[in-house]
N, C-alpha and C positions, 0 to 999 in steps of 0.2 A: 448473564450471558444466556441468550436463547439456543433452545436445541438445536436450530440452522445451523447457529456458528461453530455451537463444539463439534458436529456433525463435519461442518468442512475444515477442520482445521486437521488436515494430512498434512504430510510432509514437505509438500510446496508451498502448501499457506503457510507454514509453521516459517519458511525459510524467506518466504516475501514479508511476513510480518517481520522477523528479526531485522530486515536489510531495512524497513520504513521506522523499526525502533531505534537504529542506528543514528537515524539523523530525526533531529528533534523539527524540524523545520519540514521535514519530508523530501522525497525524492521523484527526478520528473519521471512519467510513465513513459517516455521515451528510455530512459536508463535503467528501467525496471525490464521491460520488454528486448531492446535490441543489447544492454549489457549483459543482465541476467538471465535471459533465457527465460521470462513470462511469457504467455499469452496473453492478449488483449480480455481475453474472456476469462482467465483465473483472476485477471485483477480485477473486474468485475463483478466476479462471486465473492473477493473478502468486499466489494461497496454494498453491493446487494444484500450481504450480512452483517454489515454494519461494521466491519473487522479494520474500514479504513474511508476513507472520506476522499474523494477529488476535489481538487480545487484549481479554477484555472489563472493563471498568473501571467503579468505580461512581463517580458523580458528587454529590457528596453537597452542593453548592452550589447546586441549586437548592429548597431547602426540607425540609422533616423528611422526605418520603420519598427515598431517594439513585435515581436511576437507574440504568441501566446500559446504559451505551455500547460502543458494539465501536470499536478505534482497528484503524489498520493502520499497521506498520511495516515498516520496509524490512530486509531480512535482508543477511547477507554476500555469499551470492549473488545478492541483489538488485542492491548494490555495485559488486560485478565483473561483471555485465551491463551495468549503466549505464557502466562506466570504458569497457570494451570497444565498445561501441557509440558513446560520445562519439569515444573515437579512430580511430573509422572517416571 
């Protein structure tokens, strides 16, 4: 884990990474943002630290044109930030 990451890992990184460890597939940053109560720019700082990964996805279930959705996932050092700070 780089010093960035342990550095941002406050209490809303701590609570955005448990919601992306919840689902092993990831969650879209629509649901992170407009359910959770993120910013576009905190979820930003766990990519920029490496704490989770975007990926964009097309969603092809809502009708002939597919969308495309950005999900975010939680990384290995996402992981071992969250273990580490749980056992604090």
């Amino acid at each position: 884990m780089t010093r960035r990451s342990r550095r941002l890992l406050e209490p809303d990184h701590e609570r955005a990474l448990a919601l992306l460890a919840d689902s092993l597939k990831g969650v879209p940053e629509a649901v992170m943002t407009v359910g959770h109560g993120f910013t576009v720019e905190q979820l930003a700082e766990l990519v920029r630290a490496g704490l989770a990964t975007q990926d964009v996805r097309r969603v092809t279930r809502t009708g002939p044109n597919p969308l495309k959705v950005t999900w975010l996932v939680i990384t290995d050092v996402g992981w071992r930030a969250l273990a580490v700070r749980r056992a604090r």
